[in-house]
C-alpha positions in Angstrom: -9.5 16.6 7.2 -7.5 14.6 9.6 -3.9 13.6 9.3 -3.1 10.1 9.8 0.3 10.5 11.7 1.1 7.3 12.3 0.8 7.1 8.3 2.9 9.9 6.8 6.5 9.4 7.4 9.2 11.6 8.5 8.9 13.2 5.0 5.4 13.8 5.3 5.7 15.1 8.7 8.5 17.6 7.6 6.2 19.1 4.9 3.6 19.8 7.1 5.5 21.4 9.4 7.6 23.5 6.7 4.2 24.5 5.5 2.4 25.7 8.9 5.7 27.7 10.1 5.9 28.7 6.7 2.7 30.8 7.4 3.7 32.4 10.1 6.6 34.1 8.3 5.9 36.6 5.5 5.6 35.5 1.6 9.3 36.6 1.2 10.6 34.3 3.8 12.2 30.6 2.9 11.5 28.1 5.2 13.4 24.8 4.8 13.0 21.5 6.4 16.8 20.6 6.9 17.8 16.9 6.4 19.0 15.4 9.9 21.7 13.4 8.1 24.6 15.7 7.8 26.0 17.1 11.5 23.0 19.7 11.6 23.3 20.0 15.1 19.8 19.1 15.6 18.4 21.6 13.6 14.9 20.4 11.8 13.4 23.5 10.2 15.2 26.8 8.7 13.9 30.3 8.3 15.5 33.1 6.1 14.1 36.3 5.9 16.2 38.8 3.9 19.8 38.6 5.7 18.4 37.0 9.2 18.2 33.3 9.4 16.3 31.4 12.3 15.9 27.6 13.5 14.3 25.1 15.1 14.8 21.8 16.8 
């Protein structure tokens, strides 16, 4: 299956990525695509596991 990029949106694109780094984290971890809009310092995609939190931009 191929993934149309040019196709998906910045939504669609989120998901995807929320879902792959979502597998490298265990099941108990909660990995959230953060919304851009709201001074998040450039932070796209949150990771908490138990009391440590991670990110990415």
């Amino acid at each position: 299956m191929a993934i149309e990029w040019d196709r998906i949106g910045q939504p669609g694109f989120d998901r995807i990525v929320e879902a792959l780094v979502h597998r490298m984290y265990d099941a108990a971890a909660s990995v959230e695509a953060v919304n851009g809009r709201g001074g998040d310092a450039g932070i796209d995609i949150k990771v908490t596991s138990g009391s440590r939190v991670g990110s990415s931009s």
